[in-house]
C-alpha positions in Angstrom: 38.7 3.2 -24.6 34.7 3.4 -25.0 34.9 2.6 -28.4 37.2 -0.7 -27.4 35.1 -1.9 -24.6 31.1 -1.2 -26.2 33.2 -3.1 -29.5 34.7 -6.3 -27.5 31.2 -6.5 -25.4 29.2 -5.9 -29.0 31.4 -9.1 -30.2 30.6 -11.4 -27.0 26.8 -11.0 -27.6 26.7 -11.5 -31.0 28.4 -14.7 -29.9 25.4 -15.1 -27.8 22.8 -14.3 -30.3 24.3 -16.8 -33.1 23.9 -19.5 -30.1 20.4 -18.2 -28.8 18.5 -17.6 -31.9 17.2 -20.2 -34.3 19.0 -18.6 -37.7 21.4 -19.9 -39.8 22.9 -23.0 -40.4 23.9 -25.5 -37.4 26.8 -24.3 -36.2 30.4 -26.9 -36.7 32.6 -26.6 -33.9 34.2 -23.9 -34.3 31.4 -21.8 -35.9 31.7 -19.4 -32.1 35.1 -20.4 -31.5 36.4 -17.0 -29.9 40.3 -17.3 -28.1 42.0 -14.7 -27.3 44.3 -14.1 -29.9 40.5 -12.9 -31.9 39.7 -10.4 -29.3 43.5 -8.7 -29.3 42.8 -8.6 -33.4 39.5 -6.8 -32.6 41.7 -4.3 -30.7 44.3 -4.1 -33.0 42.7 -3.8 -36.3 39.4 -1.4 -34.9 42.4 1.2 -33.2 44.0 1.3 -36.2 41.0 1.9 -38.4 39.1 4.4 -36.3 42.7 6.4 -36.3 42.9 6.2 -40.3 39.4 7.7 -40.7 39.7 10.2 -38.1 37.0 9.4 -35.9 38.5 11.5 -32.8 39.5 14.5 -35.2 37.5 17.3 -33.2 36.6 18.6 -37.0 34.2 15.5 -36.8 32.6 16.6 -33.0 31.0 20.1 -34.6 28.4 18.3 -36.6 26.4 15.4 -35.5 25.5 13.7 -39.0 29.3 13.9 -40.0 30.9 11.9 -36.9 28.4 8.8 -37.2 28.8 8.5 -41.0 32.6 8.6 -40.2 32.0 6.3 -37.2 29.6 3.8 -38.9 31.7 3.8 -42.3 35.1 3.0 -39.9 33.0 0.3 -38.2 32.0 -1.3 -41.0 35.3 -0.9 -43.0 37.0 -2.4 -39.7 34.2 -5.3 -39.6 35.3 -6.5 -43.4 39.5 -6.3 -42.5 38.6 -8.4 -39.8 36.8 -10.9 -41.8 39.5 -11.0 -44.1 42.0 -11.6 -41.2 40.4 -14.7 -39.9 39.8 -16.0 -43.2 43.7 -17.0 -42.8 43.4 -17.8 -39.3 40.1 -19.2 -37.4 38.4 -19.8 -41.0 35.2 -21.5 -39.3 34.2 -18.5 -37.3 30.0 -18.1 -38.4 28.7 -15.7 -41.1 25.8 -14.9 -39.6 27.8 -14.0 -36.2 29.5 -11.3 -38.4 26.2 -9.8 -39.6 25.7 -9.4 -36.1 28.7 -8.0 -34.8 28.5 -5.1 -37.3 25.1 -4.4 -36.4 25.9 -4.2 -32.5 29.2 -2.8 -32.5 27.6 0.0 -34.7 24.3 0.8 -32.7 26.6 1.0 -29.4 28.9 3.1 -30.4 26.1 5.3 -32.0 24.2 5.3 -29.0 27.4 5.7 -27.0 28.1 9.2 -29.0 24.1 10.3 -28.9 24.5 9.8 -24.9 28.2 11.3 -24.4 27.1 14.7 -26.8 23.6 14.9 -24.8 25.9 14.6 -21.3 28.6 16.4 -22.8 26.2 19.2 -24.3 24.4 19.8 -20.7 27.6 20.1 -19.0 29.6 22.6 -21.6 26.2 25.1 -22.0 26.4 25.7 -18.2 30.0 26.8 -18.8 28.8 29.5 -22.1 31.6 31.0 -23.6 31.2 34.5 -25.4 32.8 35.1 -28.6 33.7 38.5 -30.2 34.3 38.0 -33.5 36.5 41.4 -34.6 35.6 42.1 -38.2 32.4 41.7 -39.7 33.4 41.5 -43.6 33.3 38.4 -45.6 36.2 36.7 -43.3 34.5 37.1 -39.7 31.2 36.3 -41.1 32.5 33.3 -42.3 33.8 32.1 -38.7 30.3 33.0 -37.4 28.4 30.9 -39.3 31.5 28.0 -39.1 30.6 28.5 -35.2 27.1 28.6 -35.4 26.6 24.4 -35.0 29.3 24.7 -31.8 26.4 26.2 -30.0 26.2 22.8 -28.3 29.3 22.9 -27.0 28.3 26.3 -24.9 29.8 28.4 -27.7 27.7 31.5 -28.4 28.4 34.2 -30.9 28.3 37.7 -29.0 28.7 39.9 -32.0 30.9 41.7 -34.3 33.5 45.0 -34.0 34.1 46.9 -37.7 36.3 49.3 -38.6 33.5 50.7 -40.0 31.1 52.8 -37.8 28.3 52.6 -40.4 28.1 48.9 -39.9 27.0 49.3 -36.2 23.7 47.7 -35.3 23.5 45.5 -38.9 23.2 42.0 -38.8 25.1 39.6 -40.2 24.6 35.3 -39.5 22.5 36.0 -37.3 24.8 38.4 -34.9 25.1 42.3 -34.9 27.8 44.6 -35.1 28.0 45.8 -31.0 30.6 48.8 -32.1 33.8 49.6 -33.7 37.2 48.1 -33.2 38.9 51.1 -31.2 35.6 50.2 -28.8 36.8 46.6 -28.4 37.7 46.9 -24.3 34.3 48.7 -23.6 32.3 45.9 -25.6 34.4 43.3 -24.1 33.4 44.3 -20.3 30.0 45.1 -21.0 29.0 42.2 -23.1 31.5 39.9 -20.8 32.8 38.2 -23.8 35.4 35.5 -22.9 36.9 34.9 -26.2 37.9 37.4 -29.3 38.4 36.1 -32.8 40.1 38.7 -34.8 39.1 38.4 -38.5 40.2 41.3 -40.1 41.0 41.3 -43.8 44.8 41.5 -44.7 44.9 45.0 -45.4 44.4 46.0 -41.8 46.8 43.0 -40.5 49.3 45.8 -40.1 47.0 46.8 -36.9 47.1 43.7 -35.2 49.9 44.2 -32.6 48.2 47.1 -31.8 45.4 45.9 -31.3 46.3 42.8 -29.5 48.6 45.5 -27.1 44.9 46.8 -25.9 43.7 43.8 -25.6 45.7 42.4 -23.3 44.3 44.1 -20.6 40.6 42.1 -21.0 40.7 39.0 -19.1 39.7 37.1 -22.4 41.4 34.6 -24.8 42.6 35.9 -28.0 42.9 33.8 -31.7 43.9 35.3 -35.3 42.1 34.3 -38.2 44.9 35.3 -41.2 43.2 36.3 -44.0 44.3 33.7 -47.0 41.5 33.5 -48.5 42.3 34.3 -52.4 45.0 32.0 -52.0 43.8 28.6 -49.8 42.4 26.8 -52.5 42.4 23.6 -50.8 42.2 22.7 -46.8 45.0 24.7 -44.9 47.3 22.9 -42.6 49.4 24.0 -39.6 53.0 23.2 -38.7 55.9 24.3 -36.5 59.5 24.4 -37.7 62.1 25.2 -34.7 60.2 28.2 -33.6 58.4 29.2 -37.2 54.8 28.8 -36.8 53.8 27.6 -40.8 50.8 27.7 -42.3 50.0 25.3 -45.5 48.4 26.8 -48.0 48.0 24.1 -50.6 49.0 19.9 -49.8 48.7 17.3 -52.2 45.3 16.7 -53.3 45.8 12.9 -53.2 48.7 11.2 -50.7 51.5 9.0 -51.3 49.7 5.8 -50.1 46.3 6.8 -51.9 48.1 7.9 -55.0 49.9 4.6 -55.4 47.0 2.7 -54.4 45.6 4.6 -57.2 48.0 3.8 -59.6 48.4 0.3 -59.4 44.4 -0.2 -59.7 45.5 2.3 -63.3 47.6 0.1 -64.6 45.8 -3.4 -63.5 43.0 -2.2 -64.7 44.2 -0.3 -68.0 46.4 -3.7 -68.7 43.8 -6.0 -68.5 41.3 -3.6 -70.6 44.5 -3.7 -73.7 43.9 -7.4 -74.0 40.2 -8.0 -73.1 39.1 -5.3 -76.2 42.0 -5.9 -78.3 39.7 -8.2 -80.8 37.3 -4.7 -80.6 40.4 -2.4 -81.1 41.1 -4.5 -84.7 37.7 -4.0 -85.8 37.0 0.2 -85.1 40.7 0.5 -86.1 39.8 -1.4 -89.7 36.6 0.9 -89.9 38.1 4.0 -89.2 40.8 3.3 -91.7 38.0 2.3 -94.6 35.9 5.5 -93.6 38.3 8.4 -94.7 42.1 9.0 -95.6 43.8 9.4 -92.7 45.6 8.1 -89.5 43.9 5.3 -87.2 44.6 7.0 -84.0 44.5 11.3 -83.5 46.8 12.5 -80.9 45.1 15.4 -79.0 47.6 17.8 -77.2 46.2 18.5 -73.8 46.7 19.6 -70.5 47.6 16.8 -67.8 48.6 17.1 -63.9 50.6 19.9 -62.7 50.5 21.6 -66.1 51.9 19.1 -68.4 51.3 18.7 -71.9 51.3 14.9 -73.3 49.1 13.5 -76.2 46.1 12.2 -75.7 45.2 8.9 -78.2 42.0 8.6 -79.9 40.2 6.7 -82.5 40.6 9.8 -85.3 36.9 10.6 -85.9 37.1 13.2 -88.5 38.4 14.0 -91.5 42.4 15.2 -91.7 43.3 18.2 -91.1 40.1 18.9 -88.7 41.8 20.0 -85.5 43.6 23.0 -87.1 40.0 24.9 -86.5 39.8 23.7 -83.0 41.1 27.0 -81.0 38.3 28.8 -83.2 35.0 26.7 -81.1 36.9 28.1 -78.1 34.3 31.3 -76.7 34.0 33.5 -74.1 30.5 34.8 -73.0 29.9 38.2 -71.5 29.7 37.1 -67.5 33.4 35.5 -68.8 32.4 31.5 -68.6 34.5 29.6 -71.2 32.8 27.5 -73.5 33.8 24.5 -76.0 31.4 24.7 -78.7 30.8 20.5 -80.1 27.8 20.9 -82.7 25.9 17.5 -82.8 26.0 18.3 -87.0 30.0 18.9 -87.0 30.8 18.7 -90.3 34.2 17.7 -89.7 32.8 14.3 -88.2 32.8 10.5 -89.9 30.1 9.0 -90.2 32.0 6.0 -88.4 33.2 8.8 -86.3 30.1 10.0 -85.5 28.8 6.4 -84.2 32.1 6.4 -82.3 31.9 9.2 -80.5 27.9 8.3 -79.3 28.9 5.2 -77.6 32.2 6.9 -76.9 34.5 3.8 -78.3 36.9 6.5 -79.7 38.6 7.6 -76.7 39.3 4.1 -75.6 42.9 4.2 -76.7 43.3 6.3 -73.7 44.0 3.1 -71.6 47.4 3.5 -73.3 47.9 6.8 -71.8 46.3 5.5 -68.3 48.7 2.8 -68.9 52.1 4.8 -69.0 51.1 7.2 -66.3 49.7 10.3 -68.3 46.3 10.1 -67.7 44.1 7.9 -64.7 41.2 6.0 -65.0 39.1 8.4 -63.1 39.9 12.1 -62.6 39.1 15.3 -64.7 38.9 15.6 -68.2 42.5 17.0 -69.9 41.5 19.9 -71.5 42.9 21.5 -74.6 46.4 24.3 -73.7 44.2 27.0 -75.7 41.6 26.5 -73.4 44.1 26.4 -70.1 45.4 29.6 -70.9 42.3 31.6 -70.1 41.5 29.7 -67.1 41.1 31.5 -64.0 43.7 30.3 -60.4 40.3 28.9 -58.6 40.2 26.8 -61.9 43.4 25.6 -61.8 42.7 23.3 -58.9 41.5 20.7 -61.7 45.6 20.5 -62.8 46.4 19.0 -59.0 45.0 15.6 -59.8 46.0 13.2 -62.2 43.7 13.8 -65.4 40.9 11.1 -66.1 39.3 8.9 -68.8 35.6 8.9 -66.7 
């Protein structure tokens, strides 16, 4: 409701400064023309944008510098749509009035959000809530320092309980181990903790409803932290089905709106890029041909999205027969980082090929590939199946997007 009011008030004095100050062109007409119908559109189209970007997720409240990027980029995304909108409607609204509506509609709601967190802030350290984090390995260390910048909200990190006894009085993020887990009640009254995070890893999860059974007699709140960790690759999520409480443990990198939004800028793209460098396409394709025996184009088997194989087109670069040696440049070092060996003096390469591959014109048949879907514009380089193989799971992540040319 702030955001709507500080936003309709930040458009009626830009109105004002277009008329005030001497900038600009002279105004026609309708150069400050504002009926209604433009202020239910400023409503319309800023609630909608402000909800697409998040900008009341509570994600965005723990870290000042990440809710006014979101806020200022929303602001000024919402500030072109609604150009855009009277472009087919009250055409002859000023430009200049525009420049000053962004400006204003941003610095109040900035100012707004500085003034709410300091007010906010004052009245959420009086209330200073305790937290007893139980577990102080990787997991509840990890939920200390993710706490650490809610300290304005009156949130304030007590300390740890380990199952281990040789942990007690070590500090870890800046908060020490206060005793052991079967000591949980006695810490709990004596450091007058009012919440308890329990963070133990998943071999002790077997303990929990124990656990929780003693601490229901503290008068304190009580959250699990399950301990996914080797799995969650990507952001978890949380959903209920009937009375199933289900935890996400991998979504779709990209949506269904931004992945066709994605492929339609592929193929517009990739369709216009055919034609435009067809005349270009003629002349490396003649060259390649007059360098060396051979095929024009080299398909390349690689890896795409989700795990599929499909042939990757290139201008053929070397000499025939070239690839059968390429599993043997694949190499493991000792600390187990896979490399791709590519010598600068291959002597597998063209000289045609060679100039190719500097300015990279070879692997622009791959807007054929981008073209029927295989590959994207931008995304990950496909790599080669030999090289898959020995890939590790946190490596895998790569496969969930669609693979790239850039």
């Amino acid at each position: 409701m702030l955001d709507m009011i500080l936003t309709t008030s930040a458009l009626l004095l830009a109105r004002g400064l277009r008329l005030a100050l001497p900038y600009g062109k002279a105004l026609n007409p309708g150069g400050v023309e504002m009926p209604w119908p433009v202020f239910v559109l400023v409503l319309v189209i800023w609630s909608f944008t402000l909800a697409s970007f998040k900008v009341y997720d509570p994600q965005h409240l723990t870290h000042l510098q990440d809710e006014l990027q979101t806020v200022v980029t929303a602001i000024a995304v919402a500030t072109l749509v609604f150009a855009g909108a009277l472009y087919f409607s009250y055409r002859g609204l000023s430009r200049l009035l525009y420049v000053y509506f962004l400006g204003l509609d941003i610095a109040f709601c900035v100012v707004a959000r500085l003034v709410l967190r300091r007010v906010a802030g004052s009245w959420l350290a009086a209330q200073h809530r305790r937290v007893l984090i139980i577990g102080a390995g990787s997991l509840g260390q990890g939920i200390a320092r993710s706490l650490h910048p809610c300290a304005w909200l009156g949130i304030e990190v007590a300390g740890y309980l380990s199952q281990d006894a040789g942990q007690v009085g070590q500090t870890f993020e800046g908060a020490c181990v206060l005793g052991t887990v079967e000591q949980a009640t006695e810490v709990i009254r004596r450091e007058q903790i009012h919440e308890v995070i329990i963070a133990l890893p998943v071999e002790y999860q077997h303990e929990l409803p124990d656990l929780v059974g003693r601490l229901q007699e503290s008068p304190v709140n009580i959250k699990v932290v399950p301990d996914y960790s080797e799995m969650v690759f990507f952001r978890a999520t949380l959903e209920q089905v009937g009375d199933v409480l289900l935890i996400g443990l991998k979504e779709p990198v990209i949506g269904p709106i931004d992945r066709m939004v994605k492929r339609v800028f592929d193929i517009t793209v990739a369709a216009l890029g055919l034609v435009l460098l067809a005349p270009l396409f003629a002349i490396i394709a003649l060259l390649v041909a007059l360098s060396s025996p051979g095929p024009v184009f080299y398909h390349s088997r690689r890896v795409g999205e989700a795990g599929r194989l499909f042939a990757m087109l290139k201008f053929r670069t070397m000499y025939q027969n070239a690839d059968q040696q390429e599993e043997s440049l694949i190499t493991v070092t000792p600390d187990g980082r896979l490399l791709f060996d590519k010598r600068q003096d291959d002597p597998r390469v063209t000289p045609v090929g060679r100039f190719l591959r500097r300015y990279s014109l070879d692997e622009l048949p791959q807007l054929f590939n981008v073209l029927v879907g295989e590959m994207s514009l931008v995304g990950p380089r496909p790599e080669l199946p030999g090289l898959v193989e020995k890939y590790g799971p946190w490596q895998r992540k790569r496969l969930g997007v669609p693979q790239g040319i850039t």
